[in-house]
Backbone and ligand atoms as CSV (ligand in chain L), in Angstrom:
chain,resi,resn,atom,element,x,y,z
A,1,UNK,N,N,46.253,206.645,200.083
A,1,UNK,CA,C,47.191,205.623,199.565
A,1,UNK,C,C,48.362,205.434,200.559
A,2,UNK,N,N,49.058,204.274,200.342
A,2,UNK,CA,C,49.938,203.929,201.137
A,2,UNK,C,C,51.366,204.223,200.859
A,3,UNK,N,N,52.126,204.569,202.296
A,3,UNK,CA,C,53.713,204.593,202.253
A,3,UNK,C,C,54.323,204.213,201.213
A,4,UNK,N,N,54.114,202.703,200.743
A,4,UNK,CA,C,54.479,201.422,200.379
A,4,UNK,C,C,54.137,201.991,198.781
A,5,UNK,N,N,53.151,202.368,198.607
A,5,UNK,CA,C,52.582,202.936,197.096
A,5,UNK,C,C,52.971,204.323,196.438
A,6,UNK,N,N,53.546,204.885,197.690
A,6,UNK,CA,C,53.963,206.345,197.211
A,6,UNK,C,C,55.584,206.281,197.130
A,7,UNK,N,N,56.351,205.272,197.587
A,7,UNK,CA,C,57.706,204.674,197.238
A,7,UNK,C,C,57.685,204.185,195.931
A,8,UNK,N,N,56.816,202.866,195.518
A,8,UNK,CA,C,56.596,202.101,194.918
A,8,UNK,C,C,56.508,203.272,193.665
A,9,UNK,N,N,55.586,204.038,193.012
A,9,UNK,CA,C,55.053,204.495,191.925
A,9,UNK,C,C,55.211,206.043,191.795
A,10,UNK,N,N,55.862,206.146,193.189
A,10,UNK,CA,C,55.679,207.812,192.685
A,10,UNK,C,C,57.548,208.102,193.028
A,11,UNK,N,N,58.510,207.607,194.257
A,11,UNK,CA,C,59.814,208.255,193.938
A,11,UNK,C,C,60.660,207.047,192.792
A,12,UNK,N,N,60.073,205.546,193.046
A,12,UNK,CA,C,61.160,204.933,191.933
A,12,UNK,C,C,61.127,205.634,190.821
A,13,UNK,N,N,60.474,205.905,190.175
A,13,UNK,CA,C,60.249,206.168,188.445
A,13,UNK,C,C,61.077,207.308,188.538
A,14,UNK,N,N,61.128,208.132,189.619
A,14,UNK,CA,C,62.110,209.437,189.699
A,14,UNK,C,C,63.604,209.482,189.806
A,15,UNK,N,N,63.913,208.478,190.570
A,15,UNK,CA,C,65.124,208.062,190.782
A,15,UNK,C,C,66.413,207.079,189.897
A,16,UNK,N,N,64.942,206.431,188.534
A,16,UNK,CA,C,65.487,205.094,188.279
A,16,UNK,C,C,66.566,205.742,187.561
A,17,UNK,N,N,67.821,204.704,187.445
A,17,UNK,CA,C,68.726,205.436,186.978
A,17,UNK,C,C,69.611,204.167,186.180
A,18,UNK,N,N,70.619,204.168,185.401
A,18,UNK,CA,C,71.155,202.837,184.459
A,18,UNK,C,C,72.427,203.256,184.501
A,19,UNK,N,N,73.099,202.454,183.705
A,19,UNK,CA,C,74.714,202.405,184.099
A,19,UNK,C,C,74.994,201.894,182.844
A,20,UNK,N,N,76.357,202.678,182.326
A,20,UNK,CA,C,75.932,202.322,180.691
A,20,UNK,C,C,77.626,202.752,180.498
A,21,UNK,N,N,78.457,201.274,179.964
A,21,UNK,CA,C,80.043,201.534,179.775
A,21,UNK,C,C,80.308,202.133,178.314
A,22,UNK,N,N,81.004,203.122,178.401
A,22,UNK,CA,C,81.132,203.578,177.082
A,22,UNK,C,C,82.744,203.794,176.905
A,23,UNK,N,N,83.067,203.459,175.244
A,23,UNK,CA,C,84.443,202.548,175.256
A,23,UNK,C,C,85.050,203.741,173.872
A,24,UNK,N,N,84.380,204.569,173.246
A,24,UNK,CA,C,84.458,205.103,172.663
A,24,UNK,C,C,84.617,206.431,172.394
A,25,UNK,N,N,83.488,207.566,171.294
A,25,UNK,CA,C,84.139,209.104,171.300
A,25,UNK,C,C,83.049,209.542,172.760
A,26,UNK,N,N,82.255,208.564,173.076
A,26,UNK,CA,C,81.669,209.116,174.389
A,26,UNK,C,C,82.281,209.305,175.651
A,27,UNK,N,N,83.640,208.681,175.463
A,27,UNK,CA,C,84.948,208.890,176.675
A,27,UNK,C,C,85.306,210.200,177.257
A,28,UNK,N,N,86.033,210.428,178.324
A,28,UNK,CA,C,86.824,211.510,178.300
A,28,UNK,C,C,87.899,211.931,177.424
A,29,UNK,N,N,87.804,213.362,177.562
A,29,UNK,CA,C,88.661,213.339,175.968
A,29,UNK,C,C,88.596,212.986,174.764
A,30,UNK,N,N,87.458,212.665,174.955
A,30,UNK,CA,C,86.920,212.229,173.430
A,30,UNK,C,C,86.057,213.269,172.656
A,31,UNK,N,N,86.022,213.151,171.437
A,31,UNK,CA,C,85.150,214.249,170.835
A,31,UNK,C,C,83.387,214.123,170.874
A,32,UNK,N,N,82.992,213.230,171.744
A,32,UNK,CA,C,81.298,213.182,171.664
A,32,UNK,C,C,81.452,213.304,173.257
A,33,UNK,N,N,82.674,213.705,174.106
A,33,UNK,CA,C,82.157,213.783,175.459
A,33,UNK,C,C,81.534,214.901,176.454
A,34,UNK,N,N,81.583,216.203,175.714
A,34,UNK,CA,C,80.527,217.319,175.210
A,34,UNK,C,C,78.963,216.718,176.228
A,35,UNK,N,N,78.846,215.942,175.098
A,35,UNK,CA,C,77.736,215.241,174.931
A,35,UNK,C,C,76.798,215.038,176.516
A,36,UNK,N,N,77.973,214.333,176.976
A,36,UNK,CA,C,77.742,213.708,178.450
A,36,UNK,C,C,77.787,214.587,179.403
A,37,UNK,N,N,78.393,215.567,178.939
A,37,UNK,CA,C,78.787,216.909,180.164
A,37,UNK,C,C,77.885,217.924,179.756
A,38,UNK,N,N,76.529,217.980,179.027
A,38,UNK,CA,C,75.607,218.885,178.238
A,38,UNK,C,C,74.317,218.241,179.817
A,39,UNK,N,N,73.571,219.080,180.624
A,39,UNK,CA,C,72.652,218.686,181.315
A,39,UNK,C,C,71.500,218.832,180.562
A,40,UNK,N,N,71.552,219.389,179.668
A,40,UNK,CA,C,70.089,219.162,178.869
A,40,UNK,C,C,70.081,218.124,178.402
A,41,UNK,N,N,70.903,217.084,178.128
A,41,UNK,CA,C,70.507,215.915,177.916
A,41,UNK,C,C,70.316,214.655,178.821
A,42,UNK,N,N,70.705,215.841,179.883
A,42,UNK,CA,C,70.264,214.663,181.197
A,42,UNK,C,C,71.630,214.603,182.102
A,43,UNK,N,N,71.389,213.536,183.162
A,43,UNK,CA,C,72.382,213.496,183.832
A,43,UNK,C,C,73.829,212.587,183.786
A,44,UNK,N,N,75.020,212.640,184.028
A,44,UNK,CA,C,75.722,211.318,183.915
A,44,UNK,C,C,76.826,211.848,184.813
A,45,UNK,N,N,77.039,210.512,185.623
A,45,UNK,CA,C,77.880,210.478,186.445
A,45,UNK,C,C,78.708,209.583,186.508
A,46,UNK,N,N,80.209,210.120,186.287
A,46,UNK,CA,C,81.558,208.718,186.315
A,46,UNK,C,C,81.413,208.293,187.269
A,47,UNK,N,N,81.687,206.904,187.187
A,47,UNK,CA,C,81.271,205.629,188.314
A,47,UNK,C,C,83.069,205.304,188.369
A,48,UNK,N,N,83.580,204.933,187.121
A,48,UNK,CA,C,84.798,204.402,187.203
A,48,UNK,C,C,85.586,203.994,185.941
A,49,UNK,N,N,86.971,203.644,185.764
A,49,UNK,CA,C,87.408,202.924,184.520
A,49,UNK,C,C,86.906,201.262,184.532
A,50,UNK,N,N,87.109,201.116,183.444
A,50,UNK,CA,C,86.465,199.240,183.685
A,50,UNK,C,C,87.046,198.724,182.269
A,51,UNK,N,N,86.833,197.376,182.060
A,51,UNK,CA,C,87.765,196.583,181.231
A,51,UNK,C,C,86.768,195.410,181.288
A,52,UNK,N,N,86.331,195.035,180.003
A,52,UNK,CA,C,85.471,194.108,179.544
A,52,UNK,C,C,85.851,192.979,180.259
A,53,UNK,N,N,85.214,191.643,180.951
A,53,UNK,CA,C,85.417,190.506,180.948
A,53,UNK,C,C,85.945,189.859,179.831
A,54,UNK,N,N,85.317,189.661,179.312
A,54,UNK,CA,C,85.534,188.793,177.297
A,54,UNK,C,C,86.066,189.950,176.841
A,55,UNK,N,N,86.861,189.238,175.899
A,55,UNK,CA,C,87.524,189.974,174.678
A,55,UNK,C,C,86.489,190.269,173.874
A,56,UNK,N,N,85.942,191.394,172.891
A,56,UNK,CA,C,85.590,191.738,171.783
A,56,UNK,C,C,86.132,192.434,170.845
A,57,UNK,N,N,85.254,192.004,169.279
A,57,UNK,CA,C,86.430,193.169,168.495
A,57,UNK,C,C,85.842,194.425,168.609
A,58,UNK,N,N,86.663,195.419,169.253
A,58,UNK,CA,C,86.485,196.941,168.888
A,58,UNK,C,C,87.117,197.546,167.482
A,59,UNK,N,N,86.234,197.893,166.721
A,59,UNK,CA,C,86.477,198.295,165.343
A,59,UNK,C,C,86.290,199.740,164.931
A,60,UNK,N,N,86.640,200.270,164.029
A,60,UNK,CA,C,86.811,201.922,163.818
A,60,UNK,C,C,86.473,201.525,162.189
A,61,UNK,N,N,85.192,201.798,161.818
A,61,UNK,CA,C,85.120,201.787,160.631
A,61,UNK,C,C,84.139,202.632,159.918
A,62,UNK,N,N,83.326,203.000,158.633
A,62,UNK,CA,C,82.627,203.633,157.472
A,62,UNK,C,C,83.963,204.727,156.889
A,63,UNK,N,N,82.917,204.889,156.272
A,63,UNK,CA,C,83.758,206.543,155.755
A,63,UNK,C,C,83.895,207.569,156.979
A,64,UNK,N,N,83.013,207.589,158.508
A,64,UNK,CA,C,83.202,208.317,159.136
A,64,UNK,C,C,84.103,207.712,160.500
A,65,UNK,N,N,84.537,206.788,160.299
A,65,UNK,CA,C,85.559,206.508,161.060
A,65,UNK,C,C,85.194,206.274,162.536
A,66,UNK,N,N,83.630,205.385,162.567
A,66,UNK,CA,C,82.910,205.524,163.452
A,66,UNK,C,C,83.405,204.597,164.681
A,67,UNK,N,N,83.663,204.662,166.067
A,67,UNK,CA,C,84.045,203.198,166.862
A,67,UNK,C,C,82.970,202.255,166.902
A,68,UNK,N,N,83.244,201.214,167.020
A,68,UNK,CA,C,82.019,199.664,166.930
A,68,UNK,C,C,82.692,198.786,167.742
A,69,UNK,N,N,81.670,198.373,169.093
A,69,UNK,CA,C,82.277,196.818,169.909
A,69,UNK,C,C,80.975,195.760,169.168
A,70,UNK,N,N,81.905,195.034,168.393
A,70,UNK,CA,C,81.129,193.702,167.836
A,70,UNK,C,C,80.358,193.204,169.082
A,71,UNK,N,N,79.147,192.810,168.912
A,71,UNK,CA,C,78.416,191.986,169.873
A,71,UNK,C,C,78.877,190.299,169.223
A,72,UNK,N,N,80.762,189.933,169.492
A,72,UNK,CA,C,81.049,188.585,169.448
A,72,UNK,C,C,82.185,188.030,170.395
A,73,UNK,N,N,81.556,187.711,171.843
A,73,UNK,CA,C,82.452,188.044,172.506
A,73,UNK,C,C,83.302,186.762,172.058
A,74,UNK,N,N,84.709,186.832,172.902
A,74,UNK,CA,C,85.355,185.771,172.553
A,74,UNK,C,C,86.430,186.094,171.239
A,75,UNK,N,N,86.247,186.816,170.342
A,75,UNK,CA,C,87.070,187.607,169.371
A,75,UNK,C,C,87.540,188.482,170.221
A,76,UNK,N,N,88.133,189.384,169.422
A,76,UNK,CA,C,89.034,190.437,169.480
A,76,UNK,C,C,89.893,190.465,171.085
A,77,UNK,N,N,89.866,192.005,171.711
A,77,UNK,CA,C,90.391,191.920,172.969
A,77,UNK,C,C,89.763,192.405,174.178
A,78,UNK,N,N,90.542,192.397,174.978
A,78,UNK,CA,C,89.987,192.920,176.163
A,78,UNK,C,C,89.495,194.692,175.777
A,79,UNK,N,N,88.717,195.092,176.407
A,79,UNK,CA,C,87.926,196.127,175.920
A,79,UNK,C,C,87.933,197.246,177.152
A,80,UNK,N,N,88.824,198.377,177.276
A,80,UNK,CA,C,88.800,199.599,178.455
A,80,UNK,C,C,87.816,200.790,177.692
A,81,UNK,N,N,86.996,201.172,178.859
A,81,UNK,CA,C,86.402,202.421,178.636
A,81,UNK,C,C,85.859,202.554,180.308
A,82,UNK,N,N,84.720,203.400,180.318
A,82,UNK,CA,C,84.258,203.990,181.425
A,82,UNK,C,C,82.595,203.568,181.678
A,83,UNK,N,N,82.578,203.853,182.976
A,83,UNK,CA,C,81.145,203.750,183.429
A,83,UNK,C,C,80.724,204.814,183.841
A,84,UNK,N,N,79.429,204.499,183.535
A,84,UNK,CA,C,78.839,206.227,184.236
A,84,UNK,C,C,77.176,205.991,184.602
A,85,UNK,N,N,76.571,206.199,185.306
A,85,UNK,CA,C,75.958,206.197,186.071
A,85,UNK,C,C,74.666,207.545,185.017
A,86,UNK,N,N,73.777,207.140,184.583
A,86,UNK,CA,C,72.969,208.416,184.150
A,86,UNK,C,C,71.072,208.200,184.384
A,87,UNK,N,N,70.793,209.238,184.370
A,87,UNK,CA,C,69.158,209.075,184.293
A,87,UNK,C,C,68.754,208.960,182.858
A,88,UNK,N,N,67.228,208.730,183.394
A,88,UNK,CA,C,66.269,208.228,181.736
A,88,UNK,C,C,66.628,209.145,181.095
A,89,UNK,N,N,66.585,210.122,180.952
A,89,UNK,CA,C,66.627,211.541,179.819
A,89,UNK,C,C,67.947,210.985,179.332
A,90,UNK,N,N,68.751,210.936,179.872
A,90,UNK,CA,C,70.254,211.055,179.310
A,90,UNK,C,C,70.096,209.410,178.424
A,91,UNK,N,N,69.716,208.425,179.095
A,91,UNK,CA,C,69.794,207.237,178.299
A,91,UNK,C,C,69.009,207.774,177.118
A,92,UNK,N,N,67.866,207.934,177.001
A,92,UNK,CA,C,66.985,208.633,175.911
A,92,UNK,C,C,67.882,209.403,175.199
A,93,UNK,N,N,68.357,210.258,175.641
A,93,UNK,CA,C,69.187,211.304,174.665
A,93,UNK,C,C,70.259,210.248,173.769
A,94,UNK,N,N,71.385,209.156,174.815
A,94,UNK,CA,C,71.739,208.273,173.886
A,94,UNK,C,C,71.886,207.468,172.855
A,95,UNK,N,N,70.310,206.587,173.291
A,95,UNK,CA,C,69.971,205.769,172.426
A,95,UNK,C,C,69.431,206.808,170.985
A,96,UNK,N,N,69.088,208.289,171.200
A,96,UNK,CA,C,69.026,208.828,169.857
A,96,UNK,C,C,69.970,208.883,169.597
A,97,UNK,N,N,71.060,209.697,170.291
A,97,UNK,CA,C,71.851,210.093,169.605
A,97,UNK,C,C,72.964,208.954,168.744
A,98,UNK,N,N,72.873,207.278,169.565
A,98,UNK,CA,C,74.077,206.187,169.064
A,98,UNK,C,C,72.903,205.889,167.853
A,99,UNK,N,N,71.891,205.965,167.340
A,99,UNK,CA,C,70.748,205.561,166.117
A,99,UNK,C,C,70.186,204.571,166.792
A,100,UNK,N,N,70.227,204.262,168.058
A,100,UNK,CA,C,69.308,202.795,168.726
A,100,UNK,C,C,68.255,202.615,168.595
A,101,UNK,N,N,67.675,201.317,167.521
A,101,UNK,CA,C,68.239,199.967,167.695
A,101,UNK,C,C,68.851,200.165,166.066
A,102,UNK,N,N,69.015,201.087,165.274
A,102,UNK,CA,C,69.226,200.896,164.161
A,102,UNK,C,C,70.962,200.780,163.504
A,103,UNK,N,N,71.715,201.647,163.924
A,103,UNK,CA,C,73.045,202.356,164.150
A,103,UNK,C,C,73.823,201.123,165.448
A,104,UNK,N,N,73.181,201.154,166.216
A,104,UNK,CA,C,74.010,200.073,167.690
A,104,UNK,C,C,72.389,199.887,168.042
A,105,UNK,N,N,72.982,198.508,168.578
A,105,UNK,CA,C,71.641,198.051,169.826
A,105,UNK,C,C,72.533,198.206,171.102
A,106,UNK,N,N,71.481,198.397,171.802
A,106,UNK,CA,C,71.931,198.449,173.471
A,106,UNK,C,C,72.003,196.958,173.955
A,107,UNK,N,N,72.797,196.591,174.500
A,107,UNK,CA,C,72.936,195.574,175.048
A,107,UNK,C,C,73.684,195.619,175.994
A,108,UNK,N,N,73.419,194.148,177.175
A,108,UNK,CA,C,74.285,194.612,178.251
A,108,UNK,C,C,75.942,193.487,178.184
A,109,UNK,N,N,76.940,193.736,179.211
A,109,UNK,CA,C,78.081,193.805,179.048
A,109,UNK,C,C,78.560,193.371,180.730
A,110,UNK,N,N,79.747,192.256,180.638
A,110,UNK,CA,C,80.221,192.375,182.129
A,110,UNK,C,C,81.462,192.912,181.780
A,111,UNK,N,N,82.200,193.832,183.026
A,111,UNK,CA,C,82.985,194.461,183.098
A,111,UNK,C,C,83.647,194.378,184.190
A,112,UNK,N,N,84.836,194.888,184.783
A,112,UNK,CA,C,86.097,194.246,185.537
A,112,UNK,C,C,86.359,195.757,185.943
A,113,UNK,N,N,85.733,196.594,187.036
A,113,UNK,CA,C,86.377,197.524,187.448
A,113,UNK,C,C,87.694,197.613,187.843
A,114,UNK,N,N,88.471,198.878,187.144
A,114,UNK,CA,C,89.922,198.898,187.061
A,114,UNK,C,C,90.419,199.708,188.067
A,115,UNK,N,N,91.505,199.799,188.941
A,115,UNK,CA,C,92.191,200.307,189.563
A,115,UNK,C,C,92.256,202.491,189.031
A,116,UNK,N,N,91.336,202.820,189.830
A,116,UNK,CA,C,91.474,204.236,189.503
A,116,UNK,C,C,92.311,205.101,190.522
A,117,UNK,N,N,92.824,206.412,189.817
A,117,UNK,CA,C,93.763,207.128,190.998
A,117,UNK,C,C,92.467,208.134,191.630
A,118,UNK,N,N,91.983,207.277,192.657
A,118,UNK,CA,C,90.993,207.787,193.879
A,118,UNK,C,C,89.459,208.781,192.729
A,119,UNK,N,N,89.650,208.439,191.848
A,119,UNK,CA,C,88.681,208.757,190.750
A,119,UNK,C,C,87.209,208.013,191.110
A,120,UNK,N,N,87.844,206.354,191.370
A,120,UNK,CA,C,86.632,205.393,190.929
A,120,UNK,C,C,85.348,205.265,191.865
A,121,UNK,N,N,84.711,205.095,191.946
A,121,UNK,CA,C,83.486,204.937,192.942
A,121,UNK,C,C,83.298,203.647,193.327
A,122,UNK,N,N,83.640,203.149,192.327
A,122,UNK,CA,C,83.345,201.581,192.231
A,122,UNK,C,C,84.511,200.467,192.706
A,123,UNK,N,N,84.297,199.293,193.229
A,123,UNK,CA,C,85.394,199.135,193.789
A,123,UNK,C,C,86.231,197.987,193.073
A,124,UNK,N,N,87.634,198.356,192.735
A,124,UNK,CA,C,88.518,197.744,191.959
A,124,UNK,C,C,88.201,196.480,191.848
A,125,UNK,N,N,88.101,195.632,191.178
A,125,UNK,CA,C,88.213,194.016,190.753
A,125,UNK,C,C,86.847,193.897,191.007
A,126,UNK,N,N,86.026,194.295,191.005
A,126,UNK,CA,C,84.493,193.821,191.088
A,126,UNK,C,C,83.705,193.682,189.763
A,127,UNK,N,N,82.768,192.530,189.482
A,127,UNK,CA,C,82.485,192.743,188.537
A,127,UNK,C,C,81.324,193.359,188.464
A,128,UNK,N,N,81.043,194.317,187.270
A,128,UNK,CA,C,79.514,194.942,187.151
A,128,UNK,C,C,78.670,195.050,185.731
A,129,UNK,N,N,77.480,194.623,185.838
A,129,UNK,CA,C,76.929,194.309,184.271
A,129,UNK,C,C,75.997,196.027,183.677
A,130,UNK,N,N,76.481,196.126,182.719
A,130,UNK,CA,C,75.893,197.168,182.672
A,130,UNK,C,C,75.602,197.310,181.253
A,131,UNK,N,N,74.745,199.048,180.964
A,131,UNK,CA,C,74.520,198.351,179.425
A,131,UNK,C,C,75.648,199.033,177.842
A,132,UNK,N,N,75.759,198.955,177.214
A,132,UNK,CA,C,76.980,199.024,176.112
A,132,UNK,C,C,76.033,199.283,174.893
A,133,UNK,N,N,76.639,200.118,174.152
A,133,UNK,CA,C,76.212,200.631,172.668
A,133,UNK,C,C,76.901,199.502,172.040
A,134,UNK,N,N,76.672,198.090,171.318
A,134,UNK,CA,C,77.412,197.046,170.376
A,134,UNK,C,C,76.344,197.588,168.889
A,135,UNK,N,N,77.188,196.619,168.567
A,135,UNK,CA,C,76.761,196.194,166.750
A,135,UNK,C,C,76.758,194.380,166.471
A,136,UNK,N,N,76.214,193.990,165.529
A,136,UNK,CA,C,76.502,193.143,165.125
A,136,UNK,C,C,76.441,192.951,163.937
A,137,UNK,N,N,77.635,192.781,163.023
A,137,UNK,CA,C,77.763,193.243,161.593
A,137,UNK,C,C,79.362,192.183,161.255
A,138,UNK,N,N,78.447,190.781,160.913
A,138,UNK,CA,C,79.749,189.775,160.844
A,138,UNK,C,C,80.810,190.527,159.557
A,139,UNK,N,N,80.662,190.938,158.694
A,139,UNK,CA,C,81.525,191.445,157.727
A,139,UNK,C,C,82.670,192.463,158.019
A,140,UNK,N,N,82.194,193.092,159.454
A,140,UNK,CA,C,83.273,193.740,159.893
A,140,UNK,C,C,84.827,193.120,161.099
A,141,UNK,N,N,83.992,191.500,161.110
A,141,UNK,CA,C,84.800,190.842,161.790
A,141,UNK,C,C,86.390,190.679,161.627
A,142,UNK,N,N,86.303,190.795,160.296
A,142,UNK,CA,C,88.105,191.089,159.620
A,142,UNK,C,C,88.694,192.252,159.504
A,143,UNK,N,N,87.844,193.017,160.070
A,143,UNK,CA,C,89.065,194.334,160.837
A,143,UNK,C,C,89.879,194.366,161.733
A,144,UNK,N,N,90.851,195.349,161.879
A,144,UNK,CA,C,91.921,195.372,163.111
A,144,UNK,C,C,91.169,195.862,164.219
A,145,UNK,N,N,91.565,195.126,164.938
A,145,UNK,CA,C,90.657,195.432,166.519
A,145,UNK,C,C,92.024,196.458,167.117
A,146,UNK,N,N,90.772,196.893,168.397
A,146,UNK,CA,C,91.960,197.736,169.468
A,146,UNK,C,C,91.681,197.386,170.568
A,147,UNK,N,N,92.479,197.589,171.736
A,147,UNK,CA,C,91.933,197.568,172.543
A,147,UNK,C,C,90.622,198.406,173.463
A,148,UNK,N,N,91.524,199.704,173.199
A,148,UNK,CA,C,91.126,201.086,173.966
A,148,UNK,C,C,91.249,202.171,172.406
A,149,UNK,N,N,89.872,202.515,172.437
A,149,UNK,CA,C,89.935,203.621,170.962
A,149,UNK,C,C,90.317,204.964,171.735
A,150,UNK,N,N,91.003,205.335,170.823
A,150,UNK,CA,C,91.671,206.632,170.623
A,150,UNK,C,C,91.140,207.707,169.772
A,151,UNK,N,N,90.373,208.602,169.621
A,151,UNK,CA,C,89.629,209.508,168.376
A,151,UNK,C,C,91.349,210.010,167.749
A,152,UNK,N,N,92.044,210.417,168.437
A,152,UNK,CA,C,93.379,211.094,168.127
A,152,UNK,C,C,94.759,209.899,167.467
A,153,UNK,N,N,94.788,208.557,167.839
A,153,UNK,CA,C,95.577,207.795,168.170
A,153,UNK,C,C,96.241,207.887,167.048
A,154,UNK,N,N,96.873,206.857,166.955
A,154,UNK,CA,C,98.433,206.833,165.652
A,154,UNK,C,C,97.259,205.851,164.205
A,155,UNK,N,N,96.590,205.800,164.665
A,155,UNK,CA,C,95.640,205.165,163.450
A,155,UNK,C,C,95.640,205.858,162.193
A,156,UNK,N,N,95.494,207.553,162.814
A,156,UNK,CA,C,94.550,208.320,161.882
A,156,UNK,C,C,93.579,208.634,161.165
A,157,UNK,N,N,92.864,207.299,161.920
A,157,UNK,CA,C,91.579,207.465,161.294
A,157,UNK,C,C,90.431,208.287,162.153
A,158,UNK,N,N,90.534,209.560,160.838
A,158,UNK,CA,C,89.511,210.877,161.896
A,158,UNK,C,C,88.293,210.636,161.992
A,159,UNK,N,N,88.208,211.021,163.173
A,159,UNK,CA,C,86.226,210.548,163.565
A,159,UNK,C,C,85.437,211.650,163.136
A,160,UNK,N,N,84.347,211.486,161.968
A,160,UNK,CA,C,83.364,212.729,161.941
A,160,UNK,C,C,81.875,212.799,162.777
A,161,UNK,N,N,82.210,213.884,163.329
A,161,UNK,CA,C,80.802,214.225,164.225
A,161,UNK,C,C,79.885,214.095,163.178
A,162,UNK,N,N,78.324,213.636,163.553
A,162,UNK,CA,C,77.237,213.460,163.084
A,162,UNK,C,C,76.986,214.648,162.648
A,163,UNK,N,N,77.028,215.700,163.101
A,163,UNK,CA,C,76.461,217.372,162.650
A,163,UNK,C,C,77.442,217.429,161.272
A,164,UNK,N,N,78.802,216.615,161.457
A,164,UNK,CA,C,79.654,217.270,159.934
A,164,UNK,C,C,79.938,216.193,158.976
A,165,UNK,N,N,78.632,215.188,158.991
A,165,UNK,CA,C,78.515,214.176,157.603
A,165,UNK,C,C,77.975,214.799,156.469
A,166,UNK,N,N,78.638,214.123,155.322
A,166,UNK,CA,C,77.403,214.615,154.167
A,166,UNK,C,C,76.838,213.392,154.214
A,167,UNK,N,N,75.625,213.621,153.687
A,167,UNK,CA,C,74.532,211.997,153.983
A,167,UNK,C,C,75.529,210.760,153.311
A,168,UNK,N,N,74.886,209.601,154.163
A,168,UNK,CA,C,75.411,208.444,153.839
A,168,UNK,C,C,75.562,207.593,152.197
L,1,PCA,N1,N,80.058,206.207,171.183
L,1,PCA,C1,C,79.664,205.116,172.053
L,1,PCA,C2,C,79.735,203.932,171.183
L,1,PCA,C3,C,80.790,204.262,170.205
L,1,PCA,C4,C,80.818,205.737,170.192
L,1,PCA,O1,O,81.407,206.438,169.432
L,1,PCA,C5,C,80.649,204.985,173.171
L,1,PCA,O2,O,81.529,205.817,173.335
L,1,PCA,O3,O,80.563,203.995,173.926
């Protein structure tokens, strides 16, 4: 077999890798960011801070005080979180762990890389499409949006880890 075929089918599939902005408890400092820093669930690597193109509403809502970016752009606001750079396992581990497609669909997202202190990889003001845990759930449209979620913030609304729900 050929050069061309052993690139093609045998290192892409090894290498392929996705880029996936997360605006929520999957942040730094956040209480699901564990999560991302666990290698058994794969790999992930900060790319950079970034800031939605379109405004959306970011919402904090159930009884578990869960974060949600409405899939409506054009509402709410401008939207800061992070990029990160991960392999299949880790997307896999995601999409279980966000309930995908049931809990959030994956969808993708343009974003406005932000000015980092020598952190970012990526280069300031560029735009990059990548993919985003949304919802779309018009009834939650009349909530208070944020910009940038806070698990800790002056809200008070406490976020419960999935391991410490009682069923829904
Ligand atoms: N985790 C995902 C979606 C909301 C959440 O809590 C994230 O941080 O992007």
């Amino acid at each position: 077999k050929s050069l061309v075929h052993y690139l093609l089918f045998v290192v892409c599939p090894v290498v392929r890798m996705a880029r996936v902005f997360v605006y929520g408890t999957l942040k730094k400092a956040q209480p699901n960011y564990f999560r991302m820093e666990n290698t058994s669930n794969g790999q992930a690597e900060f790319l950079a801070r970034a800031r939605t193109i379109e405004p959306y509403p970011l919402v904090i809502t159930t009884k578990f005080n869960i974060p949600f970016l409405l899939n409506e752009p054009g509402t709410g606001q401008r939207v800061y979180g992070e990029i990160y750079r991960i392999d299949q396992k880790m997307l896999d581990f995601l999409d279980r762990f966000e309930g995908c497609p049931e809990r959030y669909q994956r969808t993708e997202i343009q974003l406005e890389v932000q000015d980092g202190e020598g952190e970012n990889t990526l280069k300031p003001g560029s735009i990059e499409e990548v993919f985003v845990y949304s919802r779309r759930e018009p009834e939650w449209l009349q909530n208070q949006t944020y910009e940038s979620y806070d698990a800790f913030g002056d809200h008070g609304l406490k976020y419960v880890l999935p391991e410490d729900r009682s069923p829904e």
